[in-house]
ROTOR-24978 format. One record per atom (N, C-alpha, C): x, y, z; atom name; residue number from 1. Coordinates in steps of 0.001 Angstrom, whole numbers. Layout:
BEGIN
PT        u        v        w  name  resi
PT        X        Y        Z    CA   NUM
...
This chain:
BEGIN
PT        u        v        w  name  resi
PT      820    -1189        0     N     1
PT        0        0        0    CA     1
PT      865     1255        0     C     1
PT     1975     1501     1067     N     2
PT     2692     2583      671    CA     2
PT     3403     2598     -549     C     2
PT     3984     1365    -1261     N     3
PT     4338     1899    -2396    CA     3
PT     3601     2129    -3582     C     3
PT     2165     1645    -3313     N     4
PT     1445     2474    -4105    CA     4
PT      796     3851    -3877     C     4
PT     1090     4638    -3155     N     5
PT      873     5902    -2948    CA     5
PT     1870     6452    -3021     C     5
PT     3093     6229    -2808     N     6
PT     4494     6870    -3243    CA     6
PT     4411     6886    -4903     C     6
PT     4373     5630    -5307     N     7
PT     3924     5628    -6534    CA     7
PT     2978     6964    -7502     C     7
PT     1943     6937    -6563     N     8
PT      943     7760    -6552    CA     8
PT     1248     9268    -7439     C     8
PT     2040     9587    -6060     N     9
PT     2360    11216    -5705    CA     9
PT     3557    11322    -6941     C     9
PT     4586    10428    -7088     N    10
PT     5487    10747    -8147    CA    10
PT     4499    11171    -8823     C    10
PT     4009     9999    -9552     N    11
PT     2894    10223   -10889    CA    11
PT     2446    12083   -10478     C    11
PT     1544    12039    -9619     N    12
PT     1324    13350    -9773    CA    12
PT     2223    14900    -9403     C    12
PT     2912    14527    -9217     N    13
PT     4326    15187    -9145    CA    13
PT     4928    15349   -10412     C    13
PT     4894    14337   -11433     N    14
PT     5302    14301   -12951    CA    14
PT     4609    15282   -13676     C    14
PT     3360    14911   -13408     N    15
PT     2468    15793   -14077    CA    15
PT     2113    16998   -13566     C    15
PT     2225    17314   -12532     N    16
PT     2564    18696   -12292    CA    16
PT     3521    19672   -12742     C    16
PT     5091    18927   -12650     N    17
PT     5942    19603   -13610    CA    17
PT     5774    19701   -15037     C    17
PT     5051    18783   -15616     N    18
PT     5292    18900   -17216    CA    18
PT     4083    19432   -17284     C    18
PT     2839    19999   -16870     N    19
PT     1906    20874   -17058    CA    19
PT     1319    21485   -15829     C    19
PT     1442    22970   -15789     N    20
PT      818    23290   -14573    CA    20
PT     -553    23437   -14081     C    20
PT    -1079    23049   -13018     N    21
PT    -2495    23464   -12882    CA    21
PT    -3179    24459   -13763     C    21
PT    -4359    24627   -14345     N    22
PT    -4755    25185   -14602    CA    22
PT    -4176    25680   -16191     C    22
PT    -3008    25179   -16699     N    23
PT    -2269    25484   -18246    CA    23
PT    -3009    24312   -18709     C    23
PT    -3453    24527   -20594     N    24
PT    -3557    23588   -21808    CA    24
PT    -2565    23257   -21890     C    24
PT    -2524    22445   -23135     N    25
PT    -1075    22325   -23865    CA    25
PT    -1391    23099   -25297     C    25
PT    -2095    24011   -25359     N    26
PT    -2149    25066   -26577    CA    26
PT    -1320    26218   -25750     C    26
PT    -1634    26508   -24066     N    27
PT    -1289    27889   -23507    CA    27
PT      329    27963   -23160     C    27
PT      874    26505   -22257     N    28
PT     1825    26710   -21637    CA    28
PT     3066    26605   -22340     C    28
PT     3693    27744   -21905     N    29
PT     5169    28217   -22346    CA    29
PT     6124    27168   -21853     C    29
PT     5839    25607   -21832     N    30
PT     6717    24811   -21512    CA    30
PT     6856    24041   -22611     C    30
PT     5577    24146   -23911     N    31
PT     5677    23910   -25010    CA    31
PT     6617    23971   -25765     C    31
PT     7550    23233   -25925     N    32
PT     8487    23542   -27150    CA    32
PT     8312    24660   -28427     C    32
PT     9248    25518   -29099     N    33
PT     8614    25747   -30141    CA    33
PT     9944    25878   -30964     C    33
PT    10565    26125   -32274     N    34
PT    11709    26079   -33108    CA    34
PT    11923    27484   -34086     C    34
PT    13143    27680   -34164     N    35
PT    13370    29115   -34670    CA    35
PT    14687    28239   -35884     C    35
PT    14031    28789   -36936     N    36
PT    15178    28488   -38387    CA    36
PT    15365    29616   -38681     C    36
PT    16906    29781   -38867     N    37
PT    17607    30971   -39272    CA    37
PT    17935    31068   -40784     C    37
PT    17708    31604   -41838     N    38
PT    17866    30869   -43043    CA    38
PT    18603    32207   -43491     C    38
PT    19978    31638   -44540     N    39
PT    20306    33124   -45104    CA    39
PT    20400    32823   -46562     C    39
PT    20085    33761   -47598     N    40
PT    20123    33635   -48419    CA    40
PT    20703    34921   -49422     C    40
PT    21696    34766   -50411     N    41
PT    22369    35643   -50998    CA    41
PT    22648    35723   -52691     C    41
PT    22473    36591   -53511     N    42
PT    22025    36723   -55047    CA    42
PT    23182    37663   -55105     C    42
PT    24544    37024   -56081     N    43
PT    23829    35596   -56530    CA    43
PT    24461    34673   -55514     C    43
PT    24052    33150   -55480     N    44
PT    25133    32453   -54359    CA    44
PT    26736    32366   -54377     C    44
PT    27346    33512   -53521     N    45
PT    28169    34300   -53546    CA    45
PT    29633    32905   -53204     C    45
PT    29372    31911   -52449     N    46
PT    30058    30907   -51740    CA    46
PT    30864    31718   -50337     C    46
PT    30446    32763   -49709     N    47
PT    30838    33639   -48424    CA    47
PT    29989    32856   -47188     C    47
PT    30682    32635   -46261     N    48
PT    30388    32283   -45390    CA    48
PT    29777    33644   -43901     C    48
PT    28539    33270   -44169     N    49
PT    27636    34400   -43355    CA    49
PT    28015    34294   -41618     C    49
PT    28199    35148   -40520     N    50
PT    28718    34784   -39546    CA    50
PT    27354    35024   -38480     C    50
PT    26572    34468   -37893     N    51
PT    25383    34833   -36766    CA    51
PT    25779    35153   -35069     C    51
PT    25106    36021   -34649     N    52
PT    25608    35924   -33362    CA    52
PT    24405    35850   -32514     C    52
PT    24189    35829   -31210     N    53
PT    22756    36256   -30550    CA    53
PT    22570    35208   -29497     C    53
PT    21246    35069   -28904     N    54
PT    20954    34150   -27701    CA    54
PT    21058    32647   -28439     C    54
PT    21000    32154   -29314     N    55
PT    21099    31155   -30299    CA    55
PT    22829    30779   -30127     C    55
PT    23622    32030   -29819     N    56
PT    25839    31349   -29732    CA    56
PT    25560    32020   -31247     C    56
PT    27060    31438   -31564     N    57
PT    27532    31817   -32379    CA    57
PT    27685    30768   -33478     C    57
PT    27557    31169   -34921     N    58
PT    27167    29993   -35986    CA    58
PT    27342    30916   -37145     C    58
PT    27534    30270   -38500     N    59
PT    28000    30597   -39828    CA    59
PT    26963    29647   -40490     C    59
PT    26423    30581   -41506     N    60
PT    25775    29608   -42461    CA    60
PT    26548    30152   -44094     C    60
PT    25871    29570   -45282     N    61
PT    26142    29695   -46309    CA    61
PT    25580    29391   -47572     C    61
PT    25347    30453   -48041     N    62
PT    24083    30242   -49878    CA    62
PT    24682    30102   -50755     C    62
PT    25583    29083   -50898     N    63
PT    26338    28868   -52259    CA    63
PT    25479    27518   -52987     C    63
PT    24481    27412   -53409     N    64
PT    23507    26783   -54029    CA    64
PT    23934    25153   -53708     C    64
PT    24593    24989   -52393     N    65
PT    24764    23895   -51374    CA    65
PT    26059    22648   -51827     C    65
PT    27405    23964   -52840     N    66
PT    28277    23512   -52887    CA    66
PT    29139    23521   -51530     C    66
PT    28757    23860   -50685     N    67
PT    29980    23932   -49580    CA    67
PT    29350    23502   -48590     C    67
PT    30139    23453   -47484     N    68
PT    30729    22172   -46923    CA    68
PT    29497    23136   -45301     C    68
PT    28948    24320   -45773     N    69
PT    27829    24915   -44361    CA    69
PT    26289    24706   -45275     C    69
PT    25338    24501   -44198     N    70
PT    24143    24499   -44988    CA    70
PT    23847    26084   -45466     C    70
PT    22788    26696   -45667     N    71
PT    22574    27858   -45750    CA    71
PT    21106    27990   -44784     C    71
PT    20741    26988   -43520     N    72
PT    19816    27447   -42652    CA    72
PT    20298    26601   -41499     C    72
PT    19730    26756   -40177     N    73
PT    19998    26121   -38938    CA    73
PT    18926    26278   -38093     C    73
PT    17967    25323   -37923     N    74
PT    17058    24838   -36999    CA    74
PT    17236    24335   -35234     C    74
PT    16866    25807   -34592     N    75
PT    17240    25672   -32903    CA    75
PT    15561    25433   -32277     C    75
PT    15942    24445   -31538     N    76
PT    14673    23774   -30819    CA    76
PT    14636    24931   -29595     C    76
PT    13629    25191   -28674     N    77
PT    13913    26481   -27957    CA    77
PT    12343    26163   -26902     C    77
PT    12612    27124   -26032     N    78
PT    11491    26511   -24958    CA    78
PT    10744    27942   -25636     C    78
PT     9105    27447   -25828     N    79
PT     7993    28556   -25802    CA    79
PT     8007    29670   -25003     C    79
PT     7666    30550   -25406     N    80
PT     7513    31717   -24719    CA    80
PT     9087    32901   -24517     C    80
PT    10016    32137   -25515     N    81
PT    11578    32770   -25295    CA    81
PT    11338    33839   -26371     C    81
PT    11940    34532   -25946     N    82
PT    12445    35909   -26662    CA    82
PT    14152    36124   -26716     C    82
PT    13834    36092   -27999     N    83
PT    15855    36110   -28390    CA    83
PT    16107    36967   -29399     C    83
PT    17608    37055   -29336     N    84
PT    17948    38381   -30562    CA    84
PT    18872    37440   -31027     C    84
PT    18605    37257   -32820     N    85
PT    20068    36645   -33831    CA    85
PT    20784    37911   -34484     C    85
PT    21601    38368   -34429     N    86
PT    21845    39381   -35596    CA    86
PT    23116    38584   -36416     C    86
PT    23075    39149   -38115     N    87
PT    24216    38643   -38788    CA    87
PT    25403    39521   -38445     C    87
PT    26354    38870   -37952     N    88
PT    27972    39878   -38347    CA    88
PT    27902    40256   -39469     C    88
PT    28277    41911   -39651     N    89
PT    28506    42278   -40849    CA    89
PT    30170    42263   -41237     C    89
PT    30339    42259   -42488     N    90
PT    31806    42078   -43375    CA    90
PT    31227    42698   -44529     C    90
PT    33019    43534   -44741     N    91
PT    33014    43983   -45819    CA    91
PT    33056    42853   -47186     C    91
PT    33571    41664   -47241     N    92
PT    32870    40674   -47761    CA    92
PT    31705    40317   -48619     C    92
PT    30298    40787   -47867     N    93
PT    29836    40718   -47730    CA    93
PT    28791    41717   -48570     C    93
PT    27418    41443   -49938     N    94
PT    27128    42687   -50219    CA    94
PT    25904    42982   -49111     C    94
PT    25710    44151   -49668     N    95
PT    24827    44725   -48257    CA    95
PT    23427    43430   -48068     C    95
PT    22677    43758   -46737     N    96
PT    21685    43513   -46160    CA    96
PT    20626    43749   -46855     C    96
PT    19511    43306   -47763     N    97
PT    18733    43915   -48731    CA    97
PT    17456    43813   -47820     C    97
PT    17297    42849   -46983     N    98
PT    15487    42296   -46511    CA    98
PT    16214    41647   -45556     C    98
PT    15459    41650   -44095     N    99
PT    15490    40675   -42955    CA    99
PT    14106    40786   -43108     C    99
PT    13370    39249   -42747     N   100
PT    11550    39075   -42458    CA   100
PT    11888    37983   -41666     C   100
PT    10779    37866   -40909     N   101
PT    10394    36590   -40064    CA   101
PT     9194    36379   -40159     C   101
PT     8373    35286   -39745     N   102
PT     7170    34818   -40394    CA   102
PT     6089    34964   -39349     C   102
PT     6378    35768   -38670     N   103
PT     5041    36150   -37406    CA   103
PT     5745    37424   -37264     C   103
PT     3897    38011   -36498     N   104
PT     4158    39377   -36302    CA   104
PT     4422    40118   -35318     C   104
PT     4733    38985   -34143     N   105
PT     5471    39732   -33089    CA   105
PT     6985    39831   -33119     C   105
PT     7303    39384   -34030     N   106
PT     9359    39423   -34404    CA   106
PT     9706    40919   -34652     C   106
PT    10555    41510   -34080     N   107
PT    10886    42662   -34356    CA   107
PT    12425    42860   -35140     C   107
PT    12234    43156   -36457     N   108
PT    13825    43355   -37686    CA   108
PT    14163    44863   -37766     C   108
PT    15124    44571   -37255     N   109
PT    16087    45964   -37786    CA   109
PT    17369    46329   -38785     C   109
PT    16660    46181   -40105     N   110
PT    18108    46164   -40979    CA   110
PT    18877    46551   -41090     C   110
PT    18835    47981   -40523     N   111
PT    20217    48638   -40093    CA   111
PT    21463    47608   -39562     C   111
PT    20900    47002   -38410     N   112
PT    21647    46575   -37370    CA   112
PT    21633    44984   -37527     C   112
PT    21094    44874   -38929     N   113
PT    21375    43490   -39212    CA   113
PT    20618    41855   -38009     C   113
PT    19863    42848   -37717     N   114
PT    19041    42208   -36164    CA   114
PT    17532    41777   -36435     C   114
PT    17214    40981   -35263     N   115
PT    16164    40026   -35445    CA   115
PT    15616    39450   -33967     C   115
PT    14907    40370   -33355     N   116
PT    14157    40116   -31717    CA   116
PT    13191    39336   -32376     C   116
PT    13161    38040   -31576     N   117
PT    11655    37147   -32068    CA   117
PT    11327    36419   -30602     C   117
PT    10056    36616   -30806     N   118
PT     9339    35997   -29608    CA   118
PT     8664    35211   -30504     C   118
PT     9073    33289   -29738     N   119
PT     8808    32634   -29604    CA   119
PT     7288    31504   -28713     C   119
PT     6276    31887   -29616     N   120
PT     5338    31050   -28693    CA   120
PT     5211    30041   -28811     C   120
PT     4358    29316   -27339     N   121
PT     4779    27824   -27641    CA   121
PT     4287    27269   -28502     C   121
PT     4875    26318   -29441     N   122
PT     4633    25256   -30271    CA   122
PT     4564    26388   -31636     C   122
PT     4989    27254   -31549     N   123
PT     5844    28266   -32991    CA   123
PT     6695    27587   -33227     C   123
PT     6322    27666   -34493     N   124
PT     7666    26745   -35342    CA   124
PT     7793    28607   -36320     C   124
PT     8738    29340   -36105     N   125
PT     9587    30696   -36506    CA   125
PT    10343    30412   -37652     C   125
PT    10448    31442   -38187     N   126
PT    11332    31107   -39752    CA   126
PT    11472    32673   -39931     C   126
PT    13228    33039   -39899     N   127
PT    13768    34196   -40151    CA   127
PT    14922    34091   -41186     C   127
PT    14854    35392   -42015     N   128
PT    15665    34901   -43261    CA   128
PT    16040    36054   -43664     C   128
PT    17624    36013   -43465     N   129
PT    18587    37391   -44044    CA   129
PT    18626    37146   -45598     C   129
PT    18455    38232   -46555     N   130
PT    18805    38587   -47512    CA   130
PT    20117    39360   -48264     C   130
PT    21112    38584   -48461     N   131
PT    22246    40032   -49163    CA   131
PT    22146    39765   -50420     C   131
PT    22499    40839   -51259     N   132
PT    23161    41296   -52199    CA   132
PT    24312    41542   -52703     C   132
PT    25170    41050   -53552     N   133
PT    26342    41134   -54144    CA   133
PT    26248    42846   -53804     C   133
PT    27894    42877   -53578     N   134
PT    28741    43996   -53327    CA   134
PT    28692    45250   -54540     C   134
């Protein structure tokens, strides 16, 4: 009998952590959700793009997938996060033409080569730098 009530309380102890009283699993920010960083460059230049932000640090590359970086990177991320990617700029590099992200709470600043996105849960996000030859 006690180890079925120890039993018990784990169980509901489990399920307390992985959903809280009173949260769906449409509401709670414990929901997973995924942010793809995608860069893309005209024409595919073979330059290796440099990212920085709450995501670390990472390089992608749009050389029409001769080289050896993809040209996107898919980060799994807890719901409800709010993060900034911005691209390193290089002279390398032609300018910044379009940053978009695919919801409308993401905030882009092309100046600054930047990208605030709030993440809700079970958002699957998709942000995508644009350059232009030099």
């Amino acid at each position: 009998m006690k180890r079925t009530l120890a039993l018990f309380a784990v169980v509901l102890l489990m399920m307390a952590v992985v959903l809280p009283l009173g949260a769906s699993a449409a509401t709670s920010p414990r929901l997973p959700g995924s942010v793809k960083i995608v860069q893309h460059s005209t024409p595919h230049d073979g330059q290796n793009y440099a990212f920085k932000g709450d995501l670390g640090h990472f390089k992608l590359d749009d050389n029409g997938g001769a080289g050896l970086l993809p040209n996107h990177k898919l980060f799994r991320v807890a719901g409800g996060s709010i993060l900034t990617v911005t691209q390193v700029r290089s002279e390398k590099h032609g300018p910044l033409r379009s940053l978009t992200c695919s919801d409308a709470e993401s905030v882009v600043n092309l100046s600054q080569h930047k990208a605030a996105m709030h993440v809700a849960p079970g958002e699957n996000l998709v942000c995508t730098w644009k350059n232009t030859a030099a």
